[in-house]
C-alpha positions in Angstrom: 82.2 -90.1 38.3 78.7 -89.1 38.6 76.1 -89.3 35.3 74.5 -86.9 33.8 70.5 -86.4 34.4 69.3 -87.7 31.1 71.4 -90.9 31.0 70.0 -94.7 31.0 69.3 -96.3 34.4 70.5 -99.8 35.6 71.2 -102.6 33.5 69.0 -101.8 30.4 67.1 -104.8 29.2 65.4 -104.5 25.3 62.3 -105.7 24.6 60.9 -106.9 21.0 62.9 -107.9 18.6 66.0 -106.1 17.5 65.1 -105.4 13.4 67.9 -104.4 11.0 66.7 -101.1 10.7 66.7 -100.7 14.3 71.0 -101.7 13.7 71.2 -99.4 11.0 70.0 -96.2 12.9 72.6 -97.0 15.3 75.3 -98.2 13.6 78.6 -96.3 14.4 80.7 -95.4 11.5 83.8 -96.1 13.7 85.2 -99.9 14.4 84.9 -100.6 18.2 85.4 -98.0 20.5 87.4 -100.1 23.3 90.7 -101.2 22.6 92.7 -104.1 24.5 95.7 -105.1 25.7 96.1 -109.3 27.0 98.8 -110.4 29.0 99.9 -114.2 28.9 98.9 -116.3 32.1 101.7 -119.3 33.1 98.6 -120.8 35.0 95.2 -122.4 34.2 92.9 -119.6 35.6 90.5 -120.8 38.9 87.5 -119.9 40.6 87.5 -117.9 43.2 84.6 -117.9 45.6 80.7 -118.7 44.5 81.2 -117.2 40.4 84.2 -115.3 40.4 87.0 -116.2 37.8 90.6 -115.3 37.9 91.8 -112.9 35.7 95.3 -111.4 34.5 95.1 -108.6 36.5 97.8 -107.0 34.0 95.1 -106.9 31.2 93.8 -103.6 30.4 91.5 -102.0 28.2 91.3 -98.4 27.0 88.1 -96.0 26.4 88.1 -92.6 25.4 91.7 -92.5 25.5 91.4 -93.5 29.2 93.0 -96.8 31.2 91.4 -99.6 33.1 92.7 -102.3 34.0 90.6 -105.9 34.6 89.4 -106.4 38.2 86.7 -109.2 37.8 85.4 -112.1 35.9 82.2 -113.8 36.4 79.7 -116.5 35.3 76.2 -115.0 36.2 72.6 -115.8 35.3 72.0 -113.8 32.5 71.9 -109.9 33.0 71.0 -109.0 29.7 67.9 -110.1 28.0 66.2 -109.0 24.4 70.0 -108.3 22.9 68.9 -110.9 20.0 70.2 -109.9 16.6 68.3 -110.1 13.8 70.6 -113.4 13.1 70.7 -115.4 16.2 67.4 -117.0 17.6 69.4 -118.7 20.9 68.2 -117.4 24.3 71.6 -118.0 26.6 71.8 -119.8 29.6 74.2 -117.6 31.0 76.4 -114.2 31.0 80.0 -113.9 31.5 81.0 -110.6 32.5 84.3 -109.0 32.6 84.5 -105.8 34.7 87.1 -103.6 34.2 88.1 -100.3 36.9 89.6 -97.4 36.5 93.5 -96.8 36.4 93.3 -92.9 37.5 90.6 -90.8 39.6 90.2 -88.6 36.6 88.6 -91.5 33.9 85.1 -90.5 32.8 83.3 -93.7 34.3 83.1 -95.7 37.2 83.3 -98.8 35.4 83.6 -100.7 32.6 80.9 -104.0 31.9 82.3 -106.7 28.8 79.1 -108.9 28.4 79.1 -112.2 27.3 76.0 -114.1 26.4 77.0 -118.2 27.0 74.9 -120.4 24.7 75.0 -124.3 23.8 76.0 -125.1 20.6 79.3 -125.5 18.4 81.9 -124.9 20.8 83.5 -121.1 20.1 85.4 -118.7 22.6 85.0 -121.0 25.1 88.7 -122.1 25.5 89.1 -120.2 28.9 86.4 -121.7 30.8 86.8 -125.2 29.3 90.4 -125.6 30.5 89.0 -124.7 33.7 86.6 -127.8 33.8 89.5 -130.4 31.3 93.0 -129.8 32.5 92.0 -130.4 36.2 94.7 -133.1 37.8 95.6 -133.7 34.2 99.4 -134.4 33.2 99.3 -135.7 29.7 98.6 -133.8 26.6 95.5 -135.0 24.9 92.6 -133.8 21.2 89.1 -133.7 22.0 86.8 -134.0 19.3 83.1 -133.0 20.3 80.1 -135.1 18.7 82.7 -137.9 17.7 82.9 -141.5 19.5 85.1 -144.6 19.1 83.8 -147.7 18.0 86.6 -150.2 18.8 87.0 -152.1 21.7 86.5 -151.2 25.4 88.6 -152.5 27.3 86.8 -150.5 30.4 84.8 -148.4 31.9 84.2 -145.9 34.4 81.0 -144.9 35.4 79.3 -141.3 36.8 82.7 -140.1 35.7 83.0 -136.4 34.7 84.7 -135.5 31.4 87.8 -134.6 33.3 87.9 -137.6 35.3 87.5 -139.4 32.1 90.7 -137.9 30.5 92.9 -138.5 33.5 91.6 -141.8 33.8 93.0 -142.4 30.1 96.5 -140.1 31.0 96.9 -142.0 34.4 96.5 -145.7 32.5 99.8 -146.0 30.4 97.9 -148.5 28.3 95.2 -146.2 27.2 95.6 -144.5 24.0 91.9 -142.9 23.6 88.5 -142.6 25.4 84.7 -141.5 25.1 82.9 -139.7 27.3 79.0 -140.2 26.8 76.6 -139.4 29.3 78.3 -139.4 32.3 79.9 -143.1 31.2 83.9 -143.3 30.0 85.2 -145.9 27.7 88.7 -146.1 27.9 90.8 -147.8 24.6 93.7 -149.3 24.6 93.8 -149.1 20.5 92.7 -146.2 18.1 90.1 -147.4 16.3 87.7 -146.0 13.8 86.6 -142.8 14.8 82.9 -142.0 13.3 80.5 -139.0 13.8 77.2 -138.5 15.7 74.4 -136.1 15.9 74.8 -136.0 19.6 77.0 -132.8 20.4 77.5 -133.9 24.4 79.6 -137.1 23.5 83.2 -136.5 23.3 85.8 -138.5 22.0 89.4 -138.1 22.4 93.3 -139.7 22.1 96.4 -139.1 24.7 99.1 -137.8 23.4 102.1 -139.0 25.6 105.4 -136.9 26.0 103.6 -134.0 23.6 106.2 -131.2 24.2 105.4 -127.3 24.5 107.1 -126.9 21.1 104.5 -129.1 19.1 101.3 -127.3 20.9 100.6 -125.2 17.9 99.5 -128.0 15.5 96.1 -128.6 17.1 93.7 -125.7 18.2 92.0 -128.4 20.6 95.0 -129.6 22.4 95.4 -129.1 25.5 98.2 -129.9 28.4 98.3 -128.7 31.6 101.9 -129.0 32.2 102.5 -126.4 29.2 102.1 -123.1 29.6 101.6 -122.3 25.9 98.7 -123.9 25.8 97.2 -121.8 28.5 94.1 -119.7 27.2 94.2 -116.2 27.9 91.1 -113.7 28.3 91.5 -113.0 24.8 90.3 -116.0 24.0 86.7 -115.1 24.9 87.0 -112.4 21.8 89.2 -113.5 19.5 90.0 -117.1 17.6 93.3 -118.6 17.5 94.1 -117.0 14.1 92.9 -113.2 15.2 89.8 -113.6 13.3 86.5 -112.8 15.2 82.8 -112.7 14.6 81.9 -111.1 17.3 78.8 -107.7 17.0 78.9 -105.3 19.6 75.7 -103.2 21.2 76.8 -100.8 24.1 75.3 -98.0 26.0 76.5 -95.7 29.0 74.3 -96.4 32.3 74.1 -95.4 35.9 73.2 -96.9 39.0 72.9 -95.7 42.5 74.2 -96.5 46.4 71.8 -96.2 49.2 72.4 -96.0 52.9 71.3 -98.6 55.5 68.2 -96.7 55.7 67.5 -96.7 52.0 68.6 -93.0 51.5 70.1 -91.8 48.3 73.5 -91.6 48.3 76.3 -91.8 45.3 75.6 -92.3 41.5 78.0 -94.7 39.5 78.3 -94.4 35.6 79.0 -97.2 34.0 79.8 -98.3 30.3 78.3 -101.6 29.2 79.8 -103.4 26.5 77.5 -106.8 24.8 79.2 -109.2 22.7 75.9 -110.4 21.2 77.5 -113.2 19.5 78.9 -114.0 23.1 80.3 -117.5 23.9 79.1 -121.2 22.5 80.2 -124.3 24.7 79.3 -127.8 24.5 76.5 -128.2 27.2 78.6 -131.7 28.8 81.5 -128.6 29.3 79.2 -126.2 30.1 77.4 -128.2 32.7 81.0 -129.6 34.6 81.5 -125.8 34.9 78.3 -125.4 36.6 79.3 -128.0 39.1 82.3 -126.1 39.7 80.0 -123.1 40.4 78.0 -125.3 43.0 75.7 -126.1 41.1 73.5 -123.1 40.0 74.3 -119.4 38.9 73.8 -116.2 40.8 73.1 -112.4 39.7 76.1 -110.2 38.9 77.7 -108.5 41.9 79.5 -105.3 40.8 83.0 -105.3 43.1 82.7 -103.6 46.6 85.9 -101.7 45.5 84.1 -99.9 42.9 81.6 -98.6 45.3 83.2 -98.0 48.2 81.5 -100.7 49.8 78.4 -99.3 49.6 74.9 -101.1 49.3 73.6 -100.7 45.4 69.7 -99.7 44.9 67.9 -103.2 43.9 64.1 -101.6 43.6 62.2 -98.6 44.3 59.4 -96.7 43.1 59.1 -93.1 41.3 56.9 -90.4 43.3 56.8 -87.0 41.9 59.5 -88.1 39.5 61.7 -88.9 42.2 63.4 -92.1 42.9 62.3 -93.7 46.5 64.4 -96.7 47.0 62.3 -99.8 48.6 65.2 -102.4 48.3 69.1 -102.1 48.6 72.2 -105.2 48.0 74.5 -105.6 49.9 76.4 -107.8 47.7 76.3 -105.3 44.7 73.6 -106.7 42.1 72.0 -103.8 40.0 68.5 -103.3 38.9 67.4 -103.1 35.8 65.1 -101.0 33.0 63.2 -101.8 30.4 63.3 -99.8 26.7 61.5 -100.8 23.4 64.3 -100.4 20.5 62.0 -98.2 18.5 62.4 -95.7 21.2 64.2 -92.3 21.5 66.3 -93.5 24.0 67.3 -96.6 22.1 68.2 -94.3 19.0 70.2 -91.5 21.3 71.8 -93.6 23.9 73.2 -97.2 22.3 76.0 -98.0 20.2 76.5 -100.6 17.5 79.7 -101.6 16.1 81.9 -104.5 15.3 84.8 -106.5 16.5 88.2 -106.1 14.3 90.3 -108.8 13.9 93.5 -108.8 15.3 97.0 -109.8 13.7 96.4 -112.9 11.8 99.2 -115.5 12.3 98.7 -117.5 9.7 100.7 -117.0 5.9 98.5 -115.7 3.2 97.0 -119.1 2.1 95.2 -119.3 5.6 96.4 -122.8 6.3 100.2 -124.4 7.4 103.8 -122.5 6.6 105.7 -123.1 3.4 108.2 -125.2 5.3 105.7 -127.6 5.7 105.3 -127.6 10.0 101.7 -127.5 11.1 102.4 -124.2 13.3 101.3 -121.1 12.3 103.8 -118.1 11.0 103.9 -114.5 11.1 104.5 -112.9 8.1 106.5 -109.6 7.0 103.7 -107.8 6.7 102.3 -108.0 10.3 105.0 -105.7 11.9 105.4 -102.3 12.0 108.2 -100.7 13.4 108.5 -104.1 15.5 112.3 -105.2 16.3 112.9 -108.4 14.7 116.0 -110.4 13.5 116.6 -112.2 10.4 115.2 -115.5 10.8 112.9 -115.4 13.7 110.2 -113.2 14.9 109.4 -111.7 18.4 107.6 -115.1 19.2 110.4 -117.1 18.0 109.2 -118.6 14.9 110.1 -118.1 11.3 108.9 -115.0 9.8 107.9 -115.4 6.4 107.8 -112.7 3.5 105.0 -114.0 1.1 105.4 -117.9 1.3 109.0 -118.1 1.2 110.8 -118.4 4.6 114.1 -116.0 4.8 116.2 -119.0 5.0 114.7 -120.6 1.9 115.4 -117.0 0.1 119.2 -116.9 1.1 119.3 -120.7 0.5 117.8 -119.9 -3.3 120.1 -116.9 -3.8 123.0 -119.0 -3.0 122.5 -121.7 -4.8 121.8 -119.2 -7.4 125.3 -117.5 -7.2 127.0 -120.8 -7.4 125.6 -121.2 -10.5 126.8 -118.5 -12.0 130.4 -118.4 -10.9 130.6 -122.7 -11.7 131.0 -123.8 -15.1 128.8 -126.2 -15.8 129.2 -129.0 -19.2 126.2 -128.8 -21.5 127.1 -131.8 -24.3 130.1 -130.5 -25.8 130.1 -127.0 -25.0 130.8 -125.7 -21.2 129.3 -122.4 -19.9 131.4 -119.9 -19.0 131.3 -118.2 -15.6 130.6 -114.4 -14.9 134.4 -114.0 -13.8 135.5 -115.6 -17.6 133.0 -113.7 -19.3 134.2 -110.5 -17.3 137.4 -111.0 -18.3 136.4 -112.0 -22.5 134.2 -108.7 -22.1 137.4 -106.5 -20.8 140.1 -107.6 -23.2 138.0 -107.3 -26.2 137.0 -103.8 -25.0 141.0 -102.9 -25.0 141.9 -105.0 -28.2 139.5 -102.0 -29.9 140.8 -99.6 -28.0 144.4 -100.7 -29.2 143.7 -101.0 -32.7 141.7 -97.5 -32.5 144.6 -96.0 -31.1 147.2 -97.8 -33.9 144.3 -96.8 -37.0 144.1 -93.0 -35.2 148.5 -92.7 -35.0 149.0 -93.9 -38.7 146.7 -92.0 -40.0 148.3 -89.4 -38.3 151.8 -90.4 -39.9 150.6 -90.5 -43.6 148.8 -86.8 -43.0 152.5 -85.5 -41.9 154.0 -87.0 -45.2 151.7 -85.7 -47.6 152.0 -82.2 -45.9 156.1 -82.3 -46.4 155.8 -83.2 -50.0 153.2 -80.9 -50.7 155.5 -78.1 -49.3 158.6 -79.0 -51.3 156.9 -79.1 -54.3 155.8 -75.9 -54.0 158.6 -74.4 -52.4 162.0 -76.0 -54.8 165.0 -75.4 -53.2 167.6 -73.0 -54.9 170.4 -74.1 -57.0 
C-alpha cells in the first residue's frame, strides 16, 4: 500500500480562507464516495485508555468498491486546521476521528481517516459522546432540555455536582420529579413547575421519567435510559440525525506518511485517505467539558493504531536536502506530521475532493411529523423498501408500515366497513336500499324475462309466416275435383 511520488504528505492543513470558488473547482459531480454500513450496540460505548472510544467493531465502510472495517475512535486536539467553509466562522476545540483498516491485503490504502471537527454550540451529532458523559450509574429514563431552567421550588441542592451526578441524584430520590444543572450547582424538584428559557446554553434542565419502557423511547429524540438498549446511540449518529437527514459537507484528499527506524532511517510509506466532515459535531460546552474530564482532563494528538503500521515509529519532523526527506524526529506512539497548502494552489485543485453527505432512509411519514394513528413514534413508509421482506402489518423494525398516511390496518378496516355497506340494506325514510346480492338478482331476471319474451315474439312470428305460406300455396295450387 505504498503512494505514489506525486501524492500529498502528512496531515494536510489549509491556509486562507476556503472561497466558494475555491468549492466550485473542486466540487465532485458524484454524492460521497464512501459508503457505510452501522451495526446496533446493546451497550453505552466507553473509553478506553487516554482518548480512545469504543467502537462497533462490526461497522464497516466501503471505498472504491473495497472493505474496511472500523478499528478506532478518538477525541484528539484538533488535526485539521483552515477547513472553514465559506459558511461556518467556528474554530473547534477538538477533532473526533474515526479510523477505519483494511478488510483484505489487496485494498488500495493503508487507511481510512473520518474527521470530525467538535465545536460549542447547539447541540447536533453529539448523541454518542453525550451518553457517554449522561447515562453514567444512571437507571431511570429522563428529557434534557439545554438552555432551559426551572423556576419552582428547590427543595435541595447539590453542589460541585457534575451533570450526571445531577441526574442520578434526581433518579436515585423517588421524590424528585425534575432538576437544573447550572454551573456546577443541581437543584433537585420535587414538583414540575414552569419551565422558562435562558440565553445561557450551559444550564440544563430536565424531568425523570419513572418506569419509561423501551417501547415508548421513540417519542423524544433527547431521551435517554441506560437500562434500554434502544436508546443506545450508534456511530451513525455522528453523521446522520434521527430522521436520516444530514447537513453534513465533505472535503477529502489521499495522503501518505512514512515509518522510520530507531535510527531515524526511511523505512515504509502508508497511504492514507482522509475524509472531513466540515460541519463536524456541536455539543453543549457543560457536556463537552464532563467529557474532557473523562479524557483526564486535556486532549492529546491523534495516534494512528500500531496495527496499521506494524508497530513501527511514524516520521514527526524532518528537513528536505537535495529534495530528499531527512527525518530529525520519529513517534513512537503514531502521531503524523503535517503540510501546509494555500487552496488557490495546484495541489489543492488536483488532489482534494468536495462532495456531500446524502441522507439516509427517512423514517418519518410524508408530513415529516407523528404517524396517522396518532403515536408519537416515527413509521416507515411503503416507499422506503425495495426488495426488503416485510409482512402485512409490520415492517422489519416492527412497527406499522404505512402506505401514504393510511396505516394497512386502517385500509382493510375502511374496505370492510366498506363491503358491509354494500351487502346491508340500509332504511333511508321510506325507501330501503337494496344490496348488491338483490340488485344482482333484479339485474338477472329482468335480463331473462327479455330473453323469454324475445324468444315467444321470435316463435310466433315464426307460426304466422308458416300460415300465410300454406294458404298462399292452396290458392294457387286448387285441388282437383
Amino acid at each position: 500500500m505504498s503512494c505514489s511520488a506525486d501524492s500529498l504528505h502528512g496531515i494536510v492543513n489549509l491556509t486562507g480562507p476556503i472561497k466558494l470558488s475555491d468549492i466550485e473547482k473542486i466540487s465532485s459531480e458524484e454524492f460521497f464516495p464512501l459508503s457505510f454500513s452501522f451495526s446496533s450496540q446493546s451497550t453505552i460505548p466507553v473509553i478506553l485508555g487516554r482518548n480512545h472510544i469504543e467502537g462497533n467493531l462490526n461497522d464497516s465502510c466501503f471505498y472504491n468498491g473495497k472493505r474496511y472495517n472500523l478499528l478506532d475512535i478518538q477525541i484528539c486536539s484538533v488535526l485539521h486546521n483552515g477547513y472553514k467553509l465559506p459558511t461556518e466562522n467556528q474554530t473547534p476545540v477538538a477533532e473526533c476521528i474515526l479510523t477505519y483498516k483494511p478488510a483484505a491485503t489487496d485494498n488500495p490504502v493503508s487507511a481510512i481517516l473520518l474527521c470530525l471537527p467538535i465545536y460549542f454550540g447547539d447541540p447536533s451529532y453529539d448523541g454518542y459522546f453525550k451518553q457517554i458523559v449522561t447515562d453514567s450509574d444512571i437507571t431511570c429514563g429522563y428529557d434534557n432540555q439545554t438552555g432551559k431552567i426551572y423556576d419552582g421550588e428547590e427543595k435541595y441542592a447539590v453542589n460541585d455536582a457534575s451533570l450526571s451526578k445531577c441526574i442520578k441524584t434526581c433518579c436515585d430520590d423517588t421524590n424528585c420529579l425534575a432538576y437544573t444543572f447550572q454551573n456546577g450547582k443541581c437543584s433537585i424538584k420535587h414538583t414540575i413547575p414552569n419551565l422558562l428559557s435562558t440565553n445561557d446554553s450551559s444550564t440544563i434542565s430536565g424531568k425523570i421519567n419513572r418506569g419509561q419502557t423501551a417501547a415508548r423511547s421513540c417519542s423524544s429524540a433527547s431521551s435517554s435510559s441506560s437500562a434500554s438498549p434502544s436508546n443506545i446511540k450508534t456511530v451513525e449518529s455522528l453523521f446522520y440525525n434521527k430522521d436520516g437527514t444530514t447537513d453534513h459537507r465533505i472535503l477529502s484528499y489521499q495522503a501518505c506518511f512514512e515509518t522510520v527506524t530507531e535510527n531515524l532511517e526511511l523505512l515504509n510509506k502508508y497511504s492514507i485517505h482522509v475524509t472531513h466532515f466540515s460541519k463536524g459535531i456541536r455539543m453543549n460546552p457543560t457536556i463537552y467539558r464532563e467529557l474532557l474530564l473523562k479524557l483526564q482532563g486535556n486532549l492529546i494528538p491523534y495516534q494512528f493504531p500500531p496495527v496499521l503500521r506494524n508497530f513501527e515509529r511514524t516520521l514527526l519532523k524532518y528537513r528536505m536536502s537535495d529534495g530528499k526527506k531527512i527525518p530529525t524526529e520519529s513517534s513512537t506512539s503514531g502521531e503524523l506530521y503535517s503540510t501546509a497548502l494555500t487552496c488557490c494552489s495546484k495541489e489543492f485543485k488536483n488532489f482534494f475532493k468536495y462532495s456531500i453527505l446524502p441522507n439516509r432512509s427517512k423514517t418519518t411519514n410524508k408530513a415529516g411529523g407523528a404517524s396517522s394513528d396518532g403515536s408519537s413514534c416515527k413509521r416507515y413508509t411503503t416507499e422506503q423498501y425495495k426488495c426488503v421482506p416485510f409482512n402485512e402489518l409490520t415492517d422489519l423494525s416492527g412497527n406499522v408500515v404505512i402506505p401514504g398516511n393510511m396505516t394497512l390496518e386502517q385500509i382493510r378496516k375502511k374496505r370492510e366497513e366498506m363491503k358491509n355497506k354494500l351487502n346491508k340494506p340500509q332504511e333511508k325514510g321510506d325507501k330501503t336500499t337494496l344490496t348488491s346480492g338483490q340488485i344482482e338478482g333484479i339485474i338477472g331476471g329482468s335480463i331473462g324475462g327479455i330473453i323469454f319474451i324475445f324468444l315467444l315474439y321470435s316463435g310466433f312470428k315464426y307460426f304466422l309466416s308458416r300460415k300465410v305460406d300454406t294458404n298462399l300455396t292452396a290458392e294457387f295450387n286448387p285441388k282437383s275435383e
